[in-house]
N, C-alpha and C positions, 0 to 999 in steps of 0.2 A: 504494500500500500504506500503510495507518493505520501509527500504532505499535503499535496491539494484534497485527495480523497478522504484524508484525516481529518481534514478542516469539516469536511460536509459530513462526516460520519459523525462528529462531536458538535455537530450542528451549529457551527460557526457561522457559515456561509449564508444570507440573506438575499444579494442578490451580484453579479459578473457584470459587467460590459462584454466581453468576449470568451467565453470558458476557454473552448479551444486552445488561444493562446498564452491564457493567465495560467493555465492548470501546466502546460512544457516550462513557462518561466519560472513560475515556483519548485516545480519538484525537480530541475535542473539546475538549483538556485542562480538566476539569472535576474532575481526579479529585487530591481533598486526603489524601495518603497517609501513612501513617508505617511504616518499618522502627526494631524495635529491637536495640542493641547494649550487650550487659550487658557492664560496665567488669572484666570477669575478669582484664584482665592492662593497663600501659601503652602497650602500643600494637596497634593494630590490625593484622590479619594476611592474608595471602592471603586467607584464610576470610572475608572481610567485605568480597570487592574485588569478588566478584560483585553483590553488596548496594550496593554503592555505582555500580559500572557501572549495576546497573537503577534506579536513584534520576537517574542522570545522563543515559540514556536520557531517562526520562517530564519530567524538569525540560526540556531542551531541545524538547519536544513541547507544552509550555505549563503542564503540570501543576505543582503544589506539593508538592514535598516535608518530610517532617517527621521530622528525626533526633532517634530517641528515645532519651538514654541512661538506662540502667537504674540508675542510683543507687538506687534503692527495692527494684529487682528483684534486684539484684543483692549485696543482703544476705542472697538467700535464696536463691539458684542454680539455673537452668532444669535440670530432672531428664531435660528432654529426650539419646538418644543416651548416655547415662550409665550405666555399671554400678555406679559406688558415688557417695557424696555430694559434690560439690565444696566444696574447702579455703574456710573461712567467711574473708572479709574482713575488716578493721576498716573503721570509718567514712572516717578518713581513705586509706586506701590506696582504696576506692572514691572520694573525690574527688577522688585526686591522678591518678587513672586517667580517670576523665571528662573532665579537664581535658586532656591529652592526646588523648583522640578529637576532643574538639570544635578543636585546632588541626591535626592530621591533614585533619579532613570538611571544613573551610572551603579548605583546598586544590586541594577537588575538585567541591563544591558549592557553587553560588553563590548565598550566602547575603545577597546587597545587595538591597537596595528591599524588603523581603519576597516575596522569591522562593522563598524555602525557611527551615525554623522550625528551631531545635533546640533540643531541650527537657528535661529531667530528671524522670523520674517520682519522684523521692524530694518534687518537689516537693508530693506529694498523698499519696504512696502511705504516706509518713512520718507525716501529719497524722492519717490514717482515725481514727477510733473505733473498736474493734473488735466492740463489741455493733453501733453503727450500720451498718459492715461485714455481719454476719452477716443482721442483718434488708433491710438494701437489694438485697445482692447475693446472699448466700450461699440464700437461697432458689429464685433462679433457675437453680440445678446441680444435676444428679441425680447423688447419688455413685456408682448403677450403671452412670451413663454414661461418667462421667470414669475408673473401674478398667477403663473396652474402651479408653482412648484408650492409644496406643503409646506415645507416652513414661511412661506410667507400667505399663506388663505389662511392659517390660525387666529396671524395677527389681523387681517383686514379689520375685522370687527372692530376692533379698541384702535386699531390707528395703527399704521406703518409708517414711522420716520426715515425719511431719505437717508438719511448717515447709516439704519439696518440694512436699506434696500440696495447699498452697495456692498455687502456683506458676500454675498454668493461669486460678484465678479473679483475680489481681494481673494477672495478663499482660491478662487480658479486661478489667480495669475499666482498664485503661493506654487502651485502644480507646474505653470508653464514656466518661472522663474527655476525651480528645484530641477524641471527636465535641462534645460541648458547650463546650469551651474553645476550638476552632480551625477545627470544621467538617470535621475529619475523616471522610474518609466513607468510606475503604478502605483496610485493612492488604496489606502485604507479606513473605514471610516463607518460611524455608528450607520443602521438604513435610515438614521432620519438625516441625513448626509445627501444622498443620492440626488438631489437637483444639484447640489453646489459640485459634488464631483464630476456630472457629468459636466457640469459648463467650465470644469478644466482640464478634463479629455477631448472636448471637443476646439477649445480654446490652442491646445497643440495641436492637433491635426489641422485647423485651421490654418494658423500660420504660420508654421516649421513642417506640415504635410507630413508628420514624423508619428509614428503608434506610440500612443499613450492609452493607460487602461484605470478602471477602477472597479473595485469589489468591497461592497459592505458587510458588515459583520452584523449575524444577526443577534444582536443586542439582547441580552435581560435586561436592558436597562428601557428596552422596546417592548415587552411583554407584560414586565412587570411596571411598566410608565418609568419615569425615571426615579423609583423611589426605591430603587436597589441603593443602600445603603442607607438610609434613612432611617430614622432612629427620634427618638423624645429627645435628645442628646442634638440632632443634627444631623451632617453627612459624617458617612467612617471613613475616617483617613488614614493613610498612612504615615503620616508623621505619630512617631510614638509618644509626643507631647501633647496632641489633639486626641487623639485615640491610643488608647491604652493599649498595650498587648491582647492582658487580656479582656480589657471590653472588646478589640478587634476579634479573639478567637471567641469570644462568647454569640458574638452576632453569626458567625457563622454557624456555629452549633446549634442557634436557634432559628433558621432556615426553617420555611413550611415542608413537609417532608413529602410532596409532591415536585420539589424543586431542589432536592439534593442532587439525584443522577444528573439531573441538566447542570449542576452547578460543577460536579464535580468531572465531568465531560470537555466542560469549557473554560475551566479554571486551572486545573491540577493537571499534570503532566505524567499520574498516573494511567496504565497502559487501558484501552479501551477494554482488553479483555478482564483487567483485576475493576474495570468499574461494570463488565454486566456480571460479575459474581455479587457485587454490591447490593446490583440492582434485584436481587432475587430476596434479601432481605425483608423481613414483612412485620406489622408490628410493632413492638418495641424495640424489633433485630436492628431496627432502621437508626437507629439512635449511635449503633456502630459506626454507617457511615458518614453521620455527622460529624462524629469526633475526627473522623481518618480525614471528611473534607476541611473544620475546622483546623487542624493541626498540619497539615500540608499549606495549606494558606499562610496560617500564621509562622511558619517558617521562611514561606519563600520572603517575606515582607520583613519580621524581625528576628530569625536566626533559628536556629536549633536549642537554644538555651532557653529563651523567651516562648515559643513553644513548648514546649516540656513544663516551664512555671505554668504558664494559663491551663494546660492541660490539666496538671494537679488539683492546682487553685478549685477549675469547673466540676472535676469529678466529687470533689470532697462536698462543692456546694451542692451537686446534687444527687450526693447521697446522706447527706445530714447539717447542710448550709453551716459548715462550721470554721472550714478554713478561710482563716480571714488575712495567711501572710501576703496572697497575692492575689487581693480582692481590690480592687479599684476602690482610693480611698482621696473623699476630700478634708481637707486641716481647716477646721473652725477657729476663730480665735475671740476671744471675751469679748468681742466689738459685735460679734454676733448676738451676743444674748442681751434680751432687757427682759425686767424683772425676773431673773434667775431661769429662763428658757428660751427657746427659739421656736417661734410656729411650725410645725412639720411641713407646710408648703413654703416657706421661706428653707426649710434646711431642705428638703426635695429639690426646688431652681437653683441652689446651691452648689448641689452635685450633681447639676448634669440630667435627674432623673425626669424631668418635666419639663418640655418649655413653656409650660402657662400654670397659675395660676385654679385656672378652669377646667385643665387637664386632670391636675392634681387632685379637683373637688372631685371629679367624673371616678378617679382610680380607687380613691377613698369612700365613697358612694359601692360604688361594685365591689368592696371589699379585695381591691387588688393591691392593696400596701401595710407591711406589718413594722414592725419596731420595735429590734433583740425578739424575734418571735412571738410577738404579740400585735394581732390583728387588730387595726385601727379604724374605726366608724364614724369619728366624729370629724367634720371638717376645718375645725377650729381648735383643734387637740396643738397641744405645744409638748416639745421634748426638754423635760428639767438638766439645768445644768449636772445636778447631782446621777442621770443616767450614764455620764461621759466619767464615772468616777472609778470605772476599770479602765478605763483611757477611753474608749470607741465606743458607738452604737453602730448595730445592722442594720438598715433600710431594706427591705425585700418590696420588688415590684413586680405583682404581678406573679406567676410560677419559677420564674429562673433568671431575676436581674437583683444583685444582690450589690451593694455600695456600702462601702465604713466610713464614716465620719468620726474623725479624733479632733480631741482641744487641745490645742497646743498649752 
């Protein structure tokens, strides 16, 4: 089996421009690719792990990868998936944000001998002329085509600003700029990608007459809307200052378990045959290959060592919520408490465990939050200073989200 054919067995594959010739380039590793990652936030997220899992796929196959970060692009924010405009950056917060993906991606792509490129389109996209812009490229878009493409009929309703609406032609010349600087010859990219791809496959054959290709991946983050990673906490990242080890290996553990095999197909670089032994698991059996998909992840991101803690940490908590040395823990301190306590929903948004308020009342209400093992009813209930007097309290959320809070 190539690696193309592995791609579509592990159900990667969404949609080609040309199979034919993308499936010889790939599994001949011929094929000089680039995925891009607009610097929207400091560290990258679950959302970007499938993106980089298939970047590490095709480099191990022989292929070249090219990580594109969007400094350019991301002055002006992909409208793709969007109901309203994304919050505009400054210059510097875009390259204080770049500069973090790029020490992130080199942990996981191996970028020695020129194996793999990373590159910044601000390096070009900053430079343009924009009369010379309009006449080189903006000739070759038909604006009736671009108003059918889906990421921009979402926005019609609420309003499309002309600074999004040039978004899909920046994205295309990032392709045609990367084919004459690097030899790029095939883009990678989420299916809600697919109009802006094509208009930089066809953007090269237009005016270099040269084969350029694109193929999208077919996304959880397309199935499941983009709330793969999402959390009361926020998006999971991979920086381990935003996300914890183990709250990283716990998210994964708690996957719906109609969504393991798919996860662990498209995630882990375990062999397709040891995942349909997985798949045969039934029951509670299934709870196996949560752990094997949790703890494959949280390796590949923070190490063999930090795997093995979350591991322990989770099994202990869910067979008697007790181990507390490597349980995600936030540090109160006396500025927290008035009259000798802290609200539970104040110390809940605290740690992470709620982002509202409302949420909080809703979880307490349905009986989904307890304290040192004691279920809590009341939405107005406060945790006494004098609870923290073996150092810590346990916050349980819900069946299996477990958080310590100590006083310094």
């Amino acid at each position: 089996m190539g690696v193309y054919e592995e791609l579509v067995a592990r159900g990667l594959i969404a949609q080609v421009t040309d199979e034919k010739e993308i499936r010889e380039l790939v599994n001949c590793g011929k094929a000089v690719f680039y995925i891009g990652f607009d610097p929207t936030a400091d560290s990258l997220h679950v959302g970007h792990f499938m993106a980089l899992c298939l970047m590490k796929r095709l480099q191990l196959a022989g292929n070249k990868p090219i990580a594109l970060v969007g400094g350019g692009t991301g002055m002006i924010g992909d409208p793709s998936g969007r109901t309203d405009m994304r919050q505009m950056l400054t210059k510097e917060d875009i390259e204080h944000n770049c500069e973090c993906f790029k020490k992130q991606m080199s942990k996981f792509i191996d970028f020695s001998d020129g194996k793999a490129l990373m590159v910044n389109n601000a390096d070009w996209l900053l430079e343009l002329n924009y009369v010379e812009l309009l006449r080189e490229v903006g000739a070759c878009f038909s604006v009736n085509n671009m108003l059918r493409a889906e990421c921009y009929k979402q926005r019609m309703e609420k309003g499309l600003s002309f600074l999004e609406f040039n978004y899909m032609i920046m994205q295309s010349y990032d392709f045609y700029a990367l084919y004459q600087k690097y030899g790029c010859n095939m883009q990678f990219g989420g299916d809600d990608q697919w109009s802006n791809m094509l208009g930089g496959t066809e953007l090269i054959r237009r005016k270099l007459s040269k084969d350029a290709y694109a193929m999208t991946i077919n996304l959880l983050l397309n199935s499941e809307g983009k709330k793969m990673g999402k959390t009361a906490k926020g998006a999971v990242w991979l920086d381990e200052k935003k996300t914890s080890p183990f709250d990283f290996y716990q998210y994964w553990r708690n996957v719906d378990d109609a969504d393991v095999v798919k996860c662990l197909k498209m995630l882990t670089f375990l062999s397709l045959d040891e995942i349909e032994e997985l798949s045969k698991l039934e029951g509670s059996e299934i709870n196996k290959a949560k752990e094997i998909l949790a703890f494959e992840l949280t390796r590949m991101i923070h190490g063999e060592e930090e795997a093995k803690k979350a591991q322990e940490g989770a099994r202990a908590l869910f067979s008697a919520g007790s181990d507390t040395e490597n349980m995600p823990t936030t540090a109160l301190s006396s500025e927290d408490f008035a009259d000798g306590g802290i609200a539970l929903l104040d110390l809940m948004i605290k740690c992470g465990l709620i982002p509202s308020k409302g949420e909080g009342k809703r979880l307490i209400q349905q009986g989904g939050v307890a304290v040192d093992d004691e279920k809590v009813t009341d939405i107005f209930a406060k945790v006494p200073a004098s609870a923290f007097e073996k150092g810590y309290v346990i916050i349980k959320k819900g069946k299996k989200v477990y958080h310590k809070a100590t006083l310094a």
